[in-house]
Phi, psi and omega in degrees: 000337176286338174284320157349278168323311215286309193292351212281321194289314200287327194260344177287316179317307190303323194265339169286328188279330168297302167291344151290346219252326216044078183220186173239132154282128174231141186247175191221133180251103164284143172268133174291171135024284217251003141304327208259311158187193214237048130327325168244024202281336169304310224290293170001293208269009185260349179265033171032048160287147157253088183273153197210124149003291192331321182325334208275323206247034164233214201192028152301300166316325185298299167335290191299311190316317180311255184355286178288343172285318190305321182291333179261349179054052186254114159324137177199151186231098190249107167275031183300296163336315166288293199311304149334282195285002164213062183268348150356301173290151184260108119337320168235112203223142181327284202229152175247145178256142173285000000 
């Protein structure tokens, strides 16, 4: 919650420095990786990340953006939900092959 605060302020600056600009701030929410399915969840544990299943199913990090964009009246697009509905598919991938 503390790197939270930290970004909340940082996106409030961007969207006040946007309203002084007369422009519109738009967010865009990618879900990582290990939110979408748990292909990469080794990759995590070799970077001694402490990972928990639980990751999969949650949608916090969305929340709070939703919560601050509404509050801020900022357009947000949260691709958790797409991301979700093809999660078969691999969307992020590690290394490219030749």
């Amino acid at each position: 919650m503390k790197s939270w605060e930290k970004a909340k302020q940082l996106l409030a600056d961007i969207h006040d420095l946007c309203n002084s600009l007369h422009s519109q701030m738009m967010v865009v929410i990618f879900p990582g990786s290990i939110q979408v399915n748990d292909s990469h969840f080794e990759f995590y544990k070799k970077l001694t990340f402490n990972l928990d299943g639980r990751t999969l199913e949650s949608t916090k990090p969305q929340r709070l953006l939703m919560d601050f964009c509404a509050g801020r009246n900022i357009a947000c697009l949260d691709l958790l939900p797409a991301f979700k509905a093809r999660k078969e598919e691999e969307f992020y991938k590690t290394k490219t092959t030749t």
